[in-house]
C-alpha distance (Angstrom), angle and dihedral (degrees) to the residues before:
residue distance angle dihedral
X1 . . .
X2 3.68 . .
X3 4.15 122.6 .
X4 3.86 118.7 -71.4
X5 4.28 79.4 -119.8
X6 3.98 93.7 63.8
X7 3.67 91.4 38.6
X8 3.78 87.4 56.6
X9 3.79 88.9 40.9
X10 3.92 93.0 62.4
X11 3.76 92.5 41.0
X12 3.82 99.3 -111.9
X13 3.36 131.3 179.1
X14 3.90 86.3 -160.4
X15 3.51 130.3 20.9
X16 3.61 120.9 -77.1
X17 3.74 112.1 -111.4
X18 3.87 114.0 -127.9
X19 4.18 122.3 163.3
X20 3.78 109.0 -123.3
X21 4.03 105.3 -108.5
X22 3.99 85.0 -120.2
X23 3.85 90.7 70.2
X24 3.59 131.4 69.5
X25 4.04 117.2 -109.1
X26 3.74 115.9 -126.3
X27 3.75 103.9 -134.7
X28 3.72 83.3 -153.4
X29 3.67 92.5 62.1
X30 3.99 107.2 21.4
X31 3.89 149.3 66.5
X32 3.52 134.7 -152.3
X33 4.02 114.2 -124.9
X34 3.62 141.0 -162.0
X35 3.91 107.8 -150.9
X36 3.67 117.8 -151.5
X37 3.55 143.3 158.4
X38 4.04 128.0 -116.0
X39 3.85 121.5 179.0
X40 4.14 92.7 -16.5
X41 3.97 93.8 -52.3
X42 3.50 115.3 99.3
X43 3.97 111.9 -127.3
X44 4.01 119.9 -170.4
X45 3.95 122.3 -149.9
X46 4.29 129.0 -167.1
X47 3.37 108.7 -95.0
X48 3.14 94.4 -139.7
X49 3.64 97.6 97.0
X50 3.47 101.5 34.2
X51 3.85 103.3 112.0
X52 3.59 95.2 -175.9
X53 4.16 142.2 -32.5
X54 4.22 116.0 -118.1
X55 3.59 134.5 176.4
X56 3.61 128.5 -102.7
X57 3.40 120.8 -83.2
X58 4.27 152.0 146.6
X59 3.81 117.9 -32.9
X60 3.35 130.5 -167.3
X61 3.89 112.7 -130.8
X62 3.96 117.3 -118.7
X63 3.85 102.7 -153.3
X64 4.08 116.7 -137.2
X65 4.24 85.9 16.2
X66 3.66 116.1 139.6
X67 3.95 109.1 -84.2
X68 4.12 86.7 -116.1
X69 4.05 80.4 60.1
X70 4.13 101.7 86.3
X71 3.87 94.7 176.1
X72 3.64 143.0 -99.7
X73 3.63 139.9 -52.9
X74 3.74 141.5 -152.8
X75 4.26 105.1 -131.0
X76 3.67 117.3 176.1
X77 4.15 88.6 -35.0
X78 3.89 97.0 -47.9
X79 3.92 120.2 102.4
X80 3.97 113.2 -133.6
X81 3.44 124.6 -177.1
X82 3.95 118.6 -125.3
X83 3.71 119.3 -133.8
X84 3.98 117.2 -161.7
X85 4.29 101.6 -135.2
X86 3.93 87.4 -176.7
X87 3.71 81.7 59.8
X88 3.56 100.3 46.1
X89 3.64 99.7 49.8
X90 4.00 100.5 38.6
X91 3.29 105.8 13.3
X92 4.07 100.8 -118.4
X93 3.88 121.0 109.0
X94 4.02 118.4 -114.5
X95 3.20 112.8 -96.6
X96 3.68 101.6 168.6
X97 3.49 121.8 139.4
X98 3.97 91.2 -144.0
X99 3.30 90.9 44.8
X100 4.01 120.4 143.1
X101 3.40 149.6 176.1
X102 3.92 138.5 -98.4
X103 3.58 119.5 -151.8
X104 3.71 100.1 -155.8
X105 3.82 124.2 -173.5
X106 3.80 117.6 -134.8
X107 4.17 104.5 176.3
X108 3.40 109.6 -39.6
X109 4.32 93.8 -36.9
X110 3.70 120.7 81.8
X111 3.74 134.9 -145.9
X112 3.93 138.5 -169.3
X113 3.41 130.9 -115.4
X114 3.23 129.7 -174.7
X115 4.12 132.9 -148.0
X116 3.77 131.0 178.3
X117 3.99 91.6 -121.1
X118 3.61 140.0 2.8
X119 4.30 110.3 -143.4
X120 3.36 105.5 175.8
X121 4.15 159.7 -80.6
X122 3.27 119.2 -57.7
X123 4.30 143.9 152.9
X124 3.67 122.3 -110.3
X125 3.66 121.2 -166.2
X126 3.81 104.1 -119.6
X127 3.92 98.6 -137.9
X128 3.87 86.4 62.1
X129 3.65 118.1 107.3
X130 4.14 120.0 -145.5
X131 3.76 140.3 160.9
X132 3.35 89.6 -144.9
X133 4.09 97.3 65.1
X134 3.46 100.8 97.7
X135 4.46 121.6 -169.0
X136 4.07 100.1 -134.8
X137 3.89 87.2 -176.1
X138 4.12 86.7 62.6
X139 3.62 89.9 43.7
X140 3.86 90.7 56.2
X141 3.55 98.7 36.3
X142 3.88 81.7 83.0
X143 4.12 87.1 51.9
X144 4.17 90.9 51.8
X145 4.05 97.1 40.5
């Protein structure tokens, strides 16, 4: 059972149900998560998809791109276009010093996104429902199309 503190964090009605690390996940029964925060709420995302976490850095404008588009970047010689998921969900740009971004997979392409701050690893049982799960492979599907 996670801390009354990260169950307020997410905006639960009910605490958030995360596996202590000491005891074995049930595949069955449990996800892996990535979670992050967006706009001062904390968010969590399957890790699944997550292909790897990198800092910040330059991005290359695309002109008449959606405003949740911030640009593209050069990683290891492939271009990937950065999506802003503080701007997708409330409408504000990231401005986080901390921030970071997500190289998720969609197919066999991959896209950026980036979050103010990544917490941590953690398990979710799958039968609980939260706002704060967020799909980044429907998130980037708009990135890829």
């Amino acid at each position: 059972m996670a801390s009354p503190a990260l169950a307020r964090a997410l905006d639960l009605e009910s605490p958030l149900e995360l596996v202590p690390r000491t005891e074995k996940p049930s595949a069955a029964r449990q996800t892996r998560v990535l979670l992050f925060t967006l706009a001062g709420r904390t968010h969590c995302a399957p890790l699944g998809s997550v292909r790897e976490i990198i800092p910040m850095q330059p991005m290359t404008a695309l002109p008449g791109a959606p405003r949740q588009v911030r640009g593209l970047i050069n990683h290891r010689g492939t271009i990937v276009t950065v999506l802003d998921a503080t701007m997708s969900e409330y409408g504000v740009l990231s401005a986080s010093s901390d921030a970071s971004i997500l190289l998720v997979e969609r197919g066999t392409r991959v896209a950026g996104v980036v979050v103010d701050a990544v917490h941590d690893i953690g398990l979710l049982e799958k039968d609980v429902s939260i706002d704060a799960l967020i799909d980044l492979s429907a998130l980037v599907q708009m990135a890829l199309a």
